[in-house]
Structures are given as structure tokens and as C-alpha cells.
ZAMARGU-4260 file (C-alpha; in steps of 0.2 Angstrom, whole numbers, plus 5000, padded with zeros to 4 digits):
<rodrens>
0) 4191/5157/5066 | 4199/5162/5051 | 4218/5165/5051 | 4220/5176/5035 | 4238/5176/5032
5) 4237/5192/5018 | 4237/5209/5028 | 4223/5219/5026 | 4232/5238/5022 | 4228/5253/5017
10) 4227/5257/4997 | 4217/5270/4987 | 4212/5270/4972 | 4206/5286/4958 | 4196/5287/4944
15) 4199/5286/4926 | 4192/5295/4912 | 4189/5311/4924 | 4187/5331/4917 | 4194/5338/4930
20) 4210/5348/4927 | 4224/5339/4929 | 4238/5341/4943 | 4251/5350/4938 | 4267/5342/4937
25) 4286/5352/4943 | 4293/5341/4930 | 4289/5332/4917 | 4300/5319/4912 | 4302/5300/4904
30) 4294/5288/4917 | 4307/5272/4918 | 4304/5256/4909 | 4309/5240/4915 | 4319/5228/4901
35) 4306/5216/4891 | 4315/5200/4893 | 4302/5187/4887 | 4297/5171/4898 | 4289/5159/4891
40) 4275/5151/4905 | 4266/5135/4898 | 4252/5126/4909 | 4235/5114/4904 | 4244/5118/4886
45) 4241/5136/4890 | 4257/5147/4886 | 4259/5164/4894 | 4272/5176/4889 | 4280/5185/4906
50) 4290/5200/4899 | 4295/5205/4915 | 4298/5186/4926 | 4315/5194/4928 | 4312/5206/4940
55) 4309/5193/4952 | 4329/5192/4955 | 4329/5202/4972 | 4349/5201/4973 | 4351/5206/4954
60) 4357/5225/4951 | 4348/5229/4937 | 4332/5225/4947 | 4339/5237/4962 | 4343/5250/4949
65) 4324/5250/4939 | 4315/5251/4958 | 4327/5264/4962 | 4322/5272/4946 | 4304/5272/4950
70) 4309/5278/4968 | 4318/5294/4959 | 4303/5297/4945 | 4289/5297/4959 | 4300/5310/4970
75) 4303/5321/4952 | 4286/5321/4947 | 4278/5323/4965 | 4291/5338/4969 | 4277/5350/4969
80) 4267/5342/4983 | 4282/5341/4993 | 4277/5357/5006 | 4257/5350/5005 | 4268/5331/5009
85) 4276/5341/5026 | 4260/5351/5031 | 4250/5333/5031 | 4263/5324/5042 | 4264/5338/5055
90) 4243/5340/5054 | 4242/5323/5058 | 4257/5319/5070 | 4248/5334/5081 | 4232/5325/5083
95) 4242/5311/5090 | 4248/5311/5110 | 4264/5310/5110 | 4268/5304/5128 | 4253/5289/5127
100) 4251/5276/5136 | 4238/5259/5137 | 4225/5254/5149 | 4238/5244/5162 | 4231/5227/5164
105) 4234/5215/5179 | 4242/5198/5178 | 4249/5186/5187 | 4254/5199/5202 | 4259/5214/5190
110) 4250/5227/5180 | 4257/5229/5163 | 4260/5245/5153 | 4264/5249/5136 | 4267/5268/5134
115) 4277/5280/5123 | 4289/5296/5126 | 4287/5313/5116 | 4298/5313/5100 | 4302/5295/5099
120) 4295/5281/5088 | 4292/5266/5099 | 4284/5259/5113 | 4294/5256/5132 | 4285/5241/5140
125) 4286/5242/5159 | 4277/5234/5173 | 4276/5238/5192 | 4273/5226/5204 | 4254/5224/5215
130) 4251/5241/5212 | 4251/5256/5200 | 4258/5264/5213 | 4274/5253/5215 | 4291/5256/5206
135) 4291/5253/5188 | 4302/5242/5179 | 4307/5244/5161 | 4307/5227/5155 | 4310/5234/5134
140) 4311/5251/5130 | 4313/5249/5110 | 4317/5267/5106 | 4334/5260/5110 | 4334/5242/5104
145) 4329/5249/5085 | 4345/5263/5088 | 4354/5258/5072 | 4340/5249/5063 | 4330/5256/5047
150) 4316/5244/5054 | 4311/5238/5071 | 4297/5226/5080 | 4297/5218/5095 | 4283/5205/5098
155) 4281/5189/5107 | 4283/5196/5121 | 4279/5183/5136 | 4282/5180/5153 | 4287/5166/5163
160) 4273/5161/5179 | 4285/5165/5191 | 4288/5182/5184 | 4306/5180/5179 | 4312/5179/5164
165) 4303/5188/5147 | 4305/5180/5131 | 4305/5191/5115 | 4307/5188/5096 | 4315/5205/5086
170) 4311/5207/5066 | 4324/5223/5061 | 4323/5217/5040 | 4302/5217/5040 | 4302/5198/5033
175) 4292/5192/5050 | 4307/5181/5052 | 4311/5186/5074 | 4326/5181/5082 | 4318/5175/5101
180) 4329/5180/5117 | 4328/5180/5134 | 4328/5192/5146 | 4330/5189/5167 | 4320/5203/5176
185) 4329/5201/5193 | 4346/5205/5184 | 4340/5214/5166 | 4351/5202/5157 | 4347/5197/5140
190) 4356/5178/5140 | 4368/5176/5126 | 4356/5163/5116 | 4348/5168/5100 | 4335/5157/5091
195) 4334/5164/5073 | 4321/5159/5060 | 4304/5160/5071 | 4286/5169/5073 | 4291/5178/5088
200) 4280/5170/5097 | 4284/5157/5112 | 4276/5150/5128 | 4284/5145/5143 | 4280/5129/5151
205) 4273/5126/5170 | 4291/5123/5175 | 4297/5141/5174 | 4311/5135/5162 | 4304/5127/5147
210) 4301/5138/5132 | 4292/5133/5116 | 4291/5141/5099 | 4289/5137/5083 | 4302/5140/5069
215) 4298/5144/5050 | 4305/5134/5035 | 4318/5146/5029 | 4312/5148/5010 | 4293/5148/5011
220) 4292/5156/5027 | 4279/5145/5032 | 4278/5142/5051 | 4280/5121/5051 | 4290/5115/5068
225) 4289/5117/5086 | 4304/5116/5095 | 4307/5116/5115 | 4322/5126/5121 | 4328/5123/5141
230) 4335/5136/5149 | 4357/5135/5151 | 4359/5122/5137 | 4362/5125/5119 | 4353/5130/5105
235) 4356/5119/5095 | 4350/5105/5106 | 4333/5111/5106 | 4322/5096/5102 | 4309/5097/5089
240) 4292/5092/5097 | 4280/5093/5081 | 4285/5094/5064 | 4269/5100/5054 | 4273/5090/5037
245) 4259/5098/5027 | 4261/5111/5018 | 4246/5118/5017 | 4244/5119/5035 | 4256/5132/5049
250) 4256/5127/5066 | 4260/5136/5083 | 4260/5134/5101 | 4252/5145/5117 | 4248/5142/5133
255) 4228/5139/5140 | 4221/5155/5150 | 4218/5142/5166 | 4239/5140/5165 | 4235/5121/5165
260) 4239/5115/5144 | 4250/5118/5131 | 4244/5117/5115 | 4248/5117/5098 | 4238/5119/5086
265) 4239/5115/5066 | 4228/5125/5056 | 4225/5127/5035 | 4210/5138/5028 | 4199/5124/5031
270) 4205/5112/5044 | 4211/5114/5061 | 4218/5103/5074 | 4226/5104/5091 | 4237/5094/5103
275) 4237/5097/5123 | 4250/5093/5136 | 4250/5097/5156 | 4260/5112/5155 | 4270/5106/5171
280) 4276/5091/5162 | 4285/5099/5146 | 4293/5085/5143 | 4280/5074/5141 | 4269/5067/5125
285) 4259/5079/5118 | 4239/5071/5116 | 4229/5074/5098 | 4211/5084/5104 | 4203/5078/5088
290) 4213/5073/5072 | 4214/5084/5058 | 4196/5080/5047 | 4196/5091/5032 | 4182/5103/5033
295) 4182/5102/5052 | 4188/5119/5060 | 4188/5121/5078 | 4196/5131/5092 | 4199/5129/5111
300) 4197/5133/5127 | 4200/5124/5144 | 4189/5127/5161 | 4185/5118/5175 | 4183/5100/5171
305) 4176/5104/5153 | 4184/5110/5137 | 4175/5124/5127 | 4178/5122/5108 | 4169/5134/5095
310) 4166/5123/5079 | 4159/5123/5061 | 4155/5102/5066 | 4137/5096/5058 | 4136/5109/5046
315) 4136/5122/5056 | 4142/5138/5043 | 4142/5152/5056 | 4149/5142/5072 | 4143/5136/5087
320) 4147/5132/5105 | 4151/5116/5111 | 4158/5107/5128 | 4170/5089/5129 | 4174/5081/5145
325) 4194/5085/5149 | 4197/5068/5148 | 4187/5062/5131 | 4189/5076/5120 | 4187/5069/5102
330) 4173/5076/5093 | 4161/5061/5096 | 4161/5068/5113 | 4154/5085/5109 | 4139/5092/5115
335) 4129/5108/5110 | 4129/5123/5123 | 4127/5136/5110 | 4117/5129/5093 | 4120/5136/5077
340) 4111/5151/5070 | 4108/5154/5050 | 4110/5173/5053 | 4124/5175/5069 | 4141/5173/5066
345) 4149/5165/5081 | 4166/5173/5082 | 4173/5171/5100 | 4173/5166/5120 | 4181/5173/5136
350) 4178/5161/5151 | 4177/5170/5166 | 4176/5161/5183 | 4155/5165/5184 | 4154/5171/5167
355) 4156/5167/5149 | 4156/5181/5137 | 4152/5176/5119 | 4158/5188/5104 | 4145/5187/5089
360) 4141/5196/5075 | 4121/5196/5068 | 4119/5209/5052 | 4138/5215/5051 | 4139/5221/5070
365) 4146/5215/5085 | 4137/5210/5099 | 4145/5205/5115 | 4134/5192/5124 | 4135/5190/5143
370) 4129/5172/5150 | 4131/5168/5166 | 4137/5149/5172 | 4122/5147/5184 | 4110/5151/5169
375) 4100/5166/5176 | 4098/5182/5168 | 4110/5184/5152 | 4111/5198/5142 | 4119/5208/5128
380) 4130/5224/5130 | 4123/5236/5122 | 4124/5249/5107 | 4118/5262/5098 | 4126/5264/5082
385) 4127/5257/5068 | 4142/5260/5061 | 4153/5254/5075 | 4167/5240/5081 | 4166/5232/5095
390) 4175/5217/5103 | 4184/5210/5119 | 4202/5215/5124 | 4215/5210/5136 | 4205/5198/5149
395) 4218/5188/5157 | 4212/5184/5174 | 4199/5170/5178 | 4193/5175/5195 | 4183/5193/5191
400) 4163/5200/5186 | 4173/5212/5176 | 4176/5209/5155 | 4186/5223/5146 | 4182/5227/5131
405) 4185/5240/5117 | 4172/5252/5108 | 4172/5262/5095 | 4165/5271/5077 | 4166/5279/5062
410) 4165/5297/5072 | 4169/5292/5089 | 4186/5290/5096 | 4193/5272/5101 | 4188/5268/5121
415) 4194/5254/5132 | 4179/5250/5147 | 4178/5240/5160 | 4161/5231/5162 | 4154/5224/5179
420) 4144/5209/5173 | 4138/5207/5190 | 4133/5227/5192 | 4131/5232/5173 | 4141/5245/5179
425) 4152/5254/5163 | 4167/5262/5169 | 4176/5271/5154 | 4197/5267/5157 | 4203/5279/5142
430) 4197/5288/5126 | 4206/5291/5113 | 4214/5310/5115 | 4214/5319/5099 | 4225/5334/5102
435) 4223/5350/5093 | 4207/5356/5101 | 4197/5355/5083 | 4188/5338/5082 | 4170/5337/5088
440) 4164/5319/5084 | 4146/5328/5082 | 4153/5337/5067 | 4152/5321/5058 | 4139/5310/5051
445) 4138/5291/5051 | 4127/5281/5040 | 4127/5265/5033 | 4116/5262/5018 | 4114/5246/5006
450) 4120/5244/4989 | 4112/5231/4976 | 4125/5219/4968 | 4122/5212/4950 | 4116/5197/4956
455) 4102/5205/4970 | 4112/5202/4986 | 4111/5218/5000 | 4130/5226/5003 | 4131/5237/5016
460) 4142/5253/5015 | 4148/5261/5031 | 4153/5280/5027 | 4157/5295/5037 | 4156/5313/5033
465) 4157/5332/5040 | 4141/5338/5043 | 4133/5350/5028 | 4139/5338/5012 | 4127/5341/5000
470) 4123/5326/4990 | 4128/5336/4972 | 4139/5323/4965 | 4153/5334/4969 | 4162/5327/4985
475) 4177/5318/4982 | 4173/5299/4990 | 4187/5288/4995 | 4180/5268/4997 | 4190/5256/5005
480) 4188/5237/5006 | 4196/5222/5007 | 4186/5206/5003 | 4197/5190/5006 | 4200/5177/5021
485) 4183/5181/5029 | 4191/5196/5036 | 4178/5211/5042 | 4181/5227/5040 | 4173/5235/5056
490) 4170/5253/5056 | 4183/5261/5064 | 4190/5278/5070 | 4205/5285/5064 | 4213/5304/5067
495) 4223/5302/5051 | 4208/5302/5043 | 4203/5316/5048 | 4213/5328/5036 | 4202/5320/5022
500) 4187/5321/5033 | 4191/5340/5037 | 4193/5344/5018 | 4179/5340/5010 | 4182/5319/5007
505) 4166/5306/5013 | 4176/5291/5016 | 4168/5272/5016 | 4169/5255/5020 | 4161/5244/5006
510) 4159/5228/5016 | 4158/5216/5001 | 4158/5197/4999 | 4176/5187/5003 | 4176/5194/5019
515) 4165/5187/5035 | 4152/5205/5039 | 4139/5196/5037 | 4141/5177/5042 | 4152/5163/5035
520) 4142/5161/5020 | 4144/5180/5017 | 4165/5174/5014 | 4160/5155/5004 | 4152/5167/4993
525) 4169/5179/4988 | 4184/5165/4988 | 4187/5149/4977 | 4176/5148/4961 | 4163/5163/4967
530) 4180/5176/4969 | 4173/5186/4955 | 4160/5191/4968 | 4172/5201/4978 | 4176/5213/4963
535) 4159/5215/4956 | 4153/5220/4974 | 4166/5233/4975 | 4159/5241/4958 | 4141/5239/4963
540) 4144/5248/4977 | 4154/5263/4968 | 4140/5264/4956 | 4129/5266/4970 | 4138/5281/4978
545) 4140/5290/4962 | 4119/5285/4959 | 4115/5292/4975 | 4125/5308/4971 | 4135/5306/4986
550) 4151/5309/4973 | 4153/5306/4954 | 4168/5298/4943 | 4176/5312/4942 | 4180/5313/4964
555) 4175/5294/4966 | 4193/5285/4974 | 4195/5268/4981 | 4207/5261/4993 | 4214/5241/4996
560) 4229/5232/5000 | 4238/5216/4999 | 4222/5205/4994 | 4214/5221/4993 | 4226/5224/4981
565) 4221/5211/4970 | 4203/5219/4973 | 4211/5238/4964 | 4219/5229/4953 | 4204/5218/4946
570) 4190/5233/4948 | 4204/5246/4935 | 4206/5231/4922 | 4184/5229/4924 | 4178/5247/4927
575) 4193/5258/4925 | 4180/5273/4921 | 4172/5272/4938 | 4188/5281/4948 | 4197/5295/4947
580) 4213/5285/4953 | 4221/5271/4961 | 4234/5271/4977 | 4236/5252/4978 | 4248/5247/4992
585) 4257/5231/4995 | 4246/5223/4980 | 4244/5204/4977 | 4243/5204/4958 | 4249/5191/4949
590) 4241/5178/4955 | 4243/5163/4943 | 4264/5165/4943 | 4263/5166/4962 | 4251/5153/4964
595) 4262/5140/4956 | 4276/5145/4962 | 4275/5133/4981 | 4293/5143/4985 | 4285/5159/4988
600) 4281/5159/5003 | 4263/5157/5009 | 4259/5148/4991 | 4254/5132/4998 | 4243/5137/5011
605) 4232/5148/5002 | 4228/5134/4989 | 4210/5133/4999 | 4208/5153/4998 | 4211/5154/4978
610) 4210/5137/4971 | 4226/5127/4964 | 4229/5131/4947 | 4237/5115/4944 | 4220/5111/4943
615) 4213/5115/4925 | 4198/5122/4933 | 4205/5134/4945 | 4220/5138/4932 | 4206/5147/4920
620) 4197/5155/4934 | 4213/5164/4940 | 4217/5167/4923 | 4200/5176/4920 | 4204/5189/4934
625) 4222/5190/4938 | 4225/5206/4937 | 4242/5207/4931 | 4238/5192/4914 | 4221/5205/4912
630) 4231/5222/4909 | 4225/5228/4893 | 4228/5241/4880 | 4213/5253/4889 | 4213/5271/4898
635) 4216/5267/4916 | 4215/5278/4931 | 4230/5290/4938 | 4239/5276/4950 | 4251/5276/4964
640) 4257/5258/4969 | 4268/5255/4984 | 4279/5241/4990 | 4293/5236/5000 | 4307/5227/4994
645) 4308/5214/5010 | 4289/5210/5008 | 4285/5192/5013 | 4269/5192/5009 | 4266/5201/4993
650) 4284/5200/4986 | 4288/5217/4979 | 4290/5208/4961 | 4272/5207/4959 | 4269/5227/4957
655) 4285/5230/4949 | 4280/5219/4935 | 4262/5226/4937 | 4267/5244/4934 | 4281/5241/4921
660) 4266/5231/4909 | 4254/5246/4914 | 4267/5257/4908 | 4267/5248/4892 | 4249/5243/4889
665) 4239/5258/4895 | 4232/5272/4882 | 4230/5287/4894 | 4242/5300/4899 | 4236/5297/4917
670) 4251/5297/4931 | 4257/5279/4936 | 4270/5279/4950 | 4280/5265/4960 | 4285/5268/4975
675) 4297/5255/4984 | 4302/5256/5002 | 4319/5248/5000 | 4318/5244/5020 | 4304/5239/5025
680) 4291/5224/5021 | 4271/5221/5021 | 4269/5233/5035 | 4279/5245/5028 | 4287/5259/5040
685) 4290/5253/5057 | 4290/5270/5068 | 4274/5275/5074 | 4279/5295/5066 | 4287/5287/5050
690) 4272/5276/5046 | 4262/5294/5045 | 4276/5298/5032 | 4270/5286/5022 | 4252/5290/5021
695) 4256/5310/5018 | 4261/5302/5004 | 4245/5293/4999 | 4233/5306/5005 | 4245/5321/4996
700) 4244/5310/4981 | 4224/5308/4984 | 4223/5327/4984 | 4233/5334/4970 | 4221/5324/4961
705) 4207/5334/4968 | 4215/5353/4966 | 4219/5355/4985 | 4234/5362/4987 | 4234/5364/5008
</rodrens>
């Protein structure tokens, strides 16, 4: 249910204080410092001072000059690793198949592919009519769209019923601001219009020639309108069809799996609400499901006569099931089909035409549940490990026994399976390939164990390992997390991972409080007023690792981004002495400024995430942990922070001004490096080889720490 609007990434944090030798450095020269330019910031009588509110000024060439500046010291002092920075990029692209494709999946007449050439960076999608046999068309090859681009995506992507025309959205600057086109298949025409300022997203209406989307306000970025756009008029007669006025909420508009509603649906952290319309008549009024009631989430699903919605309604923390007549769907017309359980997390439906397949999650896993409509016989897929990720994938089609889902683990390559409900029948689609010939999932060891947090609650740790570690305290560990918007961290398999893996690291997931592993309350407990949760679990669990001798301060590293960044940057003002050192990418920092601040965007919709500190209360909390206003004159670990100047989500401000007070403030001779993609945003690098680019980075950083030098 929860729509987290932070992007978990990956960071990595190392450890202060250590006895290890130091990396040696190819140069040793003055590390930049940004002006001090005093701001004076006054709240509930409180006065901060800001020395470095001017680097918010994203057109201002002094600004450009200091990141540049960073940009050059980082390359200067990391010149050494720059062979070891090579070596990891080619390691890791040869595990990857170059000439990849997906599982095709069947819709509406045509199998779908996504698939990639050798040597280039992004995907062609392609289809090919009844049959994977048949002709394929090239509806986008992006290879050549992003020609001329230092970033490119392509998303939206949505066809129209009767298989004509493809609307897109494009983002080439990395703000998640897409311009939507439209392409006709039977001619390969992209039309002249161009509708700027969107998600990307659309969905086209019953009458083959209606296209709804939804358009962002053009400072906060937040997604508020819904506009409809008819095929040969104008742009700029489009009409607006909702216009969400809250600012706390972001709205959108898709299309109901049965093809018979349009909806669009308003959504805050808390609240949700939804309108539906006969997607034959676009130009009719669009119907309220149930009114906005604050506290009241809920999502939806049409079948038959009925409408399946999944609801926190009558207290129920972990969700349950519930049906409404199509005709009387307000809540007081709800009725149980699934109750609510204290200890299983009600995550998701697919309705099938005899099936429905429920997605939960009891004790940190996922468990796909199969219920059939005539009541006889339901079971549970099911699995053996415990350190796995599990969940439903493309299942577009109504009319089939057969549910798709995805599988994998910490050891075990990602696989897409196609399940007979009717048969049990498994057949395995694809496996992830990992080239090179070396990897051997039974080389490696999964386990999760429990750490104890401060206040007695059970945090389970998921970790992965080469066989024959000995638990001496001498492996280096590298623990990720991310702990905000109820988002899990499943346990998941990664190739890239593998050059860690292969020299010696134990990597983990810490799965603490703030995200939803273990049920809704396991995230009430880690946001608002009980945030301080979050970091606390993080440095429980790295006290568990180095008590269990699994590694010690000296090798211990820790990895978070964006929210999670706020995490790294929280647990090195609390327990700098834990880690060896600190990679914290994309990191949300400086909480109180940017959480007064409703221009930025996403500010206003996360007032039920963090608080509002124009309330006193919430004020002093932030204050208490904001990482940036908690920098203090102590040793802190060797740290690598990265950014992208275009960032929407975390602006690239927040760890400029992070690292130019650290350089100030902190007492150790420990390395401390910005690193600013001056192209790209959250997401960072937008090619598929590129992006590997940037974690060689990270992991040579990680391992000039540790003494390996290939």
C-alpha cells in the first residue's frame, strides 16, 4: 500500500576509528572548502545558523565551480585506484549477458519483448503479433532515441485496445519530469504533439482515442492534475479533469485490468481515495468510490459484478481483503473476504478468471497464496529459504490457471515461472545467466539471524557469504538498509555483488523498523515521533555482527541511500566508531531546512512520513537527529557521498552542504569525498553499462579501504 516517494539506492558506509593501514593516496592535496556565508534560520524561537544555505543556488557559478572542485579532488585523490576502478567495471559487465532479453508476455493479441543488443546501453521494445514466431515489430529501440543525450529513460509506455497507437513519456535531464508522445504502429509515426511536464505515465480510454495523464506542478514537482488529451486536436486544449488541490496528496490515473474503468486515484502517506468512470465514455463524470477519510487507505480492483479493494478499514494494521457491489461502493458497503491478521501483512491481489492470488508477507517473507473462486482447495506456493524474494509479475490476462511470478535469493539468481494453479505444474521461463563460467550458487552461504535492539524487539539480518568464512572478526562486512516509507528490503541476488562476495566481503541486509518486513506496525514503529527507531536498529544490528565475530570495527561498512541516507548519516553523528567508512549516495540530510521548505519538491507530501516541523513538537524531534544540524566536532568514518546535480528527490544541496560542514567540523584525517554526477538525478547513471561505472566507483572505494588492490 504504501507509495514511498524517497528511492531506496545503494550507499555504503566504513568505519571510523580503525587500525588498519591506511590507503595510500597518489596525491595528497587541499580538499576544497565551500565559502561560509552565514544564514540566519529562526523557528518556535529556535535560531540556526546555515553557513552553507548558499549552495542551494543551482544556477549560481560559484556553486558549479565548488561541486566541480569536489568532482576534481575525488578524481586526484582516487587516481591510484584508477586501474582497480577499470578491472571492476569489465569483472562486472562480463557477468552480465549482453544480448538479453525478458520473458515475452501476451496481451491483447501480441506478445511483448523487452531485450537488449551487445555493446549498447538500452533496451529495444518489440512485439510480434499471435505468435513468437510472427514478424517482430520495433515499437522503440532507445539505443537511438537517447543518441545525443547524457541521460535517457523511456517509461509510460502504453497501448491503445485496438493495438495502434503507443504512448510514451521520455525524461533526458533525470528530474522525472517526461515529455508524453504518441506513436502510430501501422505507420511508425511519432505525431508532432508533445505534452511536457508529466509522470510519463497515461492510459488510454475505451474509445481507442482518448489519452489521460497527469501533469506535475512545475516547482514542487508534485504530480496534482489529470488532463485528457484527444487525438488531432491541440494541446493546449486538453481539459483538466481533476485537479488534486492538496498538497499533501499526488494523484494519477490507469486503467482496470477487466478494461472496463478508468480511475484515478489520490493518494497521501496515510489517506487514499479513488474515482471510476466507464472507460468507453471518457467524456463522462468521473464517480468518487469512497471520499477521502484521513486514516482510510485503500486500493482497487474491479471483477465481475463486485469490486475487490485491500483496506486498513476497522483498524485493520496489516490489511485485509474486502468486496463492494459495482454499483454501491462506499465503504459502508464493504464486506470481509479476507479478515485481518495481527502477524500477516496483506500486500497484494491478482484476480484471475477461477483464481485469486493473494500476495502476503508473515515473518519477513513472502508467501504467494492461491484461492480458488469456487472455495475448494487453496493453497500456498511454496519455498524453502529463508532468505528469499518472492512476488507476482506481469499477469495481464483474465482468462488463465496460469499466475507468473518471479523468485529469487541471496545465492540464487533471479527466475521468472509460470505456475498452473489448476495442475501445480512449475515451469521455469528464464534464469538469470551469469556469464563467466565461475559462479556456483552452492559456493555461498545464506542465513538469516536475529539481532536484539535497545529496546528488546527481534531484527532480522539477512547475509550472504562464500563458503569457508571463519567467524574471526576479520571479514570485512558491508550492511545495507533503508528503513523509511514501509519499504522492505527482500533479499535479493545481484552479480555485481559478486566481486565483493568473491573477495572475501559477507554482505547483509539489516531489515530495521521504518520499513514494512515485518507487518505494518513493524513501519508505525520507525517514522514520525519513533524515527529514532530506525537508526538505533541499524547500530544494534552492527554491534550484533561484530559480537558474533562475523567482522569487527575495523572491516564493519554500511550501505544506504536517499532515506537511507539519512540512516548513514544519523548512525556516523551516533556511533561513528562502529564503521570503517561511509559511501552514502543520494543522501536526505538536512531534514529541518528541507522540510520547511514546501517549494522543494516532495516537501509537502511527506509531512505524514517525518512530522511537520512547523509544529514545535516535530520541529525538536527533527532537530534531535537531522543529520546535517548534528554534525559535531568528533572522528568520523573515511566517507564517499554522491549526488547528481538534477536530483528531484534529494536536491544535490543537501550533501554539498553535508560534506562542506564535515570538512569543517570533523577531527580525523579520515578521507571525505563528493562526488557530483553533473547529468544525471536520484537514479543516477541512465545506461545499463554506465550505471556499473558508477558502482566500481563505490566498491573500489570500499576496497582501498580494505588493502585489495585487485
Amino acid at each position: 500500500m504504501k507509495k514511498h516517494l524517497f528511492v531506496s539506492c545503494v550507499c555504503v558506509i566504513f568505519a571510523t576509528n580503525a587500525q588498519t593501514s591506511k590507503p595510500q593516496m597518489s596525491v595528497n592535496i587541499t580538499p576544497p572548502k565551500a565559502a561560509i556565508k552565514p544564514k540566519t534560520l529562526e523557528k518556535h524561537g529556535d535560531v540556526r545558523t546555515d553557513n552553507y544555505y548558499w549552495l542551494n543556488e543551482r544556477e549560481n557559478k560559484e556553486v558549479i565551480d565548488y561541486l566541480n572542485k569536489e568532482n576534481e579532488y575525488y578524481k586526484k585523490m582516487t587516481a591510484h585506484t584508477d586501474k582497480l576502478k577499470a578491472d571492476l567495471f569489465q569483472e562486472m559487465k562480463a557477468r552480465i549477458k549482453e544480448d538479453d532479453s525478458s520473458v515475452p508476455y501476451f496481451y491483447n493479441g501480441y506478445y511483448y519483448i523487452t531485450r537488449f543488443e551487445k555493446g549498447k546501453d538500452y533496451p529495444i521494445y518489440s512485439r510480434k503479433k499471435g505468435s513468437m514466431s510472427a514478424k517482430e515489430e520495433i515499437l522503440f529501440d532507445c539505443n537511438e532515441l537517447a543518441k545525443g543525450h547524457a541521460y535517457f529513460h523511456l517509461g509510460g509506455m502504453n497501448i491503445s485496445e485496438d493495438n495502434k497507437w503507443a504512448a510514451f513519456g521520455i525524461d533526458t535531464v533525470s528530474r522525472r519530469q517526461y515529455t508524453i508522445q504518441v506513436k502510430n504502429l501501422e505507420t511508425n509515426e511519432v505525431l508532432p504533439l508533445k505534452i511536457e511536464n508529466t509522470t510519463g505515465g497515461s492510459t488510454w480510454a475505451g474509445d481507442n482515442k482518448t489519452l489521460f495523464y497527469t501533469r506535475k506542478d512545475a516547482v514542487t514537482l508534485r504530480s496534482d492534475k489529470i488532463y485528457k488529451h484527444k487525438l488531432g486536436t491541440d494541446v493546449k486544449n486538453d481539459v483538466l479533469v481533476f485537479h488534486e488541490k492538496d498538497d499533501t496528496y499526488n494523484t494519477f490515473v490507469y486503467k482496470e485490468k477487466s478494461k472496463k474503468y478508468l480511475v484515478i486515484g489520490s493518494g497521501s502517506t496515510l489517506t487514499s481515495e479513488y474515482r471510476i468512470l466507464d472507460a468507453k465514455k471518457p467524456d463522462g463524470e468521473f464517480k468518487v468510490f469512497q471520499p477521502r477519510t484521513r486514516g482510510l487507505e485503500y486500493s482497487i480492483a474491479h471483477y465481475g459484478d463486485k469490486w475487490y479493494i485491500v483496506t486498513n478499514k476497522d483498524k485493520a494494521t496489516n490489511f485485509k481483503l474486502m468486496t463492494a457491489p459495482e454499483t454501491a461502493t462506499t465503504k459502508e458497503n464493504w464486506k470481509d473476504l479476507i479478515s485481518h491478521r495481527k502477524d500477516v501483512l496483506l500486500e497484494d491481489i491478482e484476480i484471475f478468471k477461477n483464481y485469486l492470488v493473494v500476495t502476503e508477507r508473515n515473518n519477513g517473507l513472502y508467501k504467494l497464496r492461491i484461492m480458488p473462486w469456487n472455495g475448494k482447495g487453496e493453497y500456498y506456493l511454496p519455498f524453502d529459504s529463508e532468505t528469499y524474494s518472492a512476488g507476482t509479475t506481469t499477469n495481464v490476462d483474465f482468462d488463465t490457471d496460469i499466475v507468473r511470478y518471479s523468485y529469487q535469493s541471496l545465492a540464487t539468481p533471479s527466475s521468472v515461472i509460470d505456475f498452473n494453479m489448476k495442475t501445480k505444474e512449475k515451469t521455469i521461463l528464464k534464469e538469470q545467466e551469469v556469464l563467466g563460467g565461475k559462479f556456483d550458487k552452492n559456493n555461498y552461504v545464506e542465513e538469516r539471524v536475529w539481532a536484539t535492539a535497545q529496546d528488546g524487539t527481534k531484527i532480522p539480518i539477512s547475509m550472504v557469504y562464500r563458503k569457508g568464512i571463519k567467524k574471526d572478526g576479520k571479514n570485512p562486512l558491508l550492511l545495507y538498509a533503508y528503513g523509511s516509507y514501509g519499504a522492505s528490503m527482500d533479499a535479493y541476488f545481484s552479480s555485481i555483488r559478486l566481486s565483493l562476495l568473491d573477495r572475501g566481503f559477507i554482505y547483509a541486509i539489516a531489515h530495521i523498523r521504518g520499513g514494512e518486513d515485518l507487518g505494518r506496525e513493524w513501519y508505525e514503529n520507525g517514522k514520525l515521533l519513533k524515527k529514532k527507531n530506525t537508526f538505533t536498529d541499524f547500530i544494534d544490528c552492527s554491534k550484533f555482527v561484530i559480537a558474533e565475530n562475523y567482522t569487527s570495527p575495523e572491516h564493519l561498512y554500511a550501505e544506504g541511500g536517499s532515506a537511507g541516507g539519512l540512516l548513514m548519516g544519523a548512525v556516523v553523528n551516533m556511533a561513528p566508531e562502529l564503521y570503517r567508512g561511509v559511501i552514502a549516495q543520494v543522501p536526505f540530510v538536512d531534514v529541518i531546512t528541507t522540510m520547511l521548505d514546501d517549494s522543494i519538491p516532495l516537501t509537502t507530501g511527506e509531512y505524514d512520513e517525518w512530522g511537520n516541523p512547523n509544529d514545535k513538537q516535530y520541529y525538536e524531534y527533527m532537530k534531535s537527529y537531522s543529520p546535517y544540524d548534528n554534525v559535531k566536532a568528533q572522528k568520523y568514518p573515511n566517507m564517499l557521498v554522491t549526488t547528481g546535480l538534477h536530483d528531484s528527490q534529494v536536491q544535490y544541496w543537501e550533501p554539498a552542504k553535508w560534506v562542506a560542514k564535515l570538512r569543517t567540523m570533523k577531527t580525523d584525517n579520515n578521507l571525505l569525498f563528493l562526488d557530483t554526477n553533473m547529468d544525471a538525478g536520484h537514479g543516477g547513471a541512465s545506461g545499463r553499462f554506465e550505471a556499473l561505472k558508477e558502482v566500481a566507483k563505490e566498491y573500489s572505494f570500499l576496497l582501498d579501504l580494505e588493502g585489495i588492490k585487485n
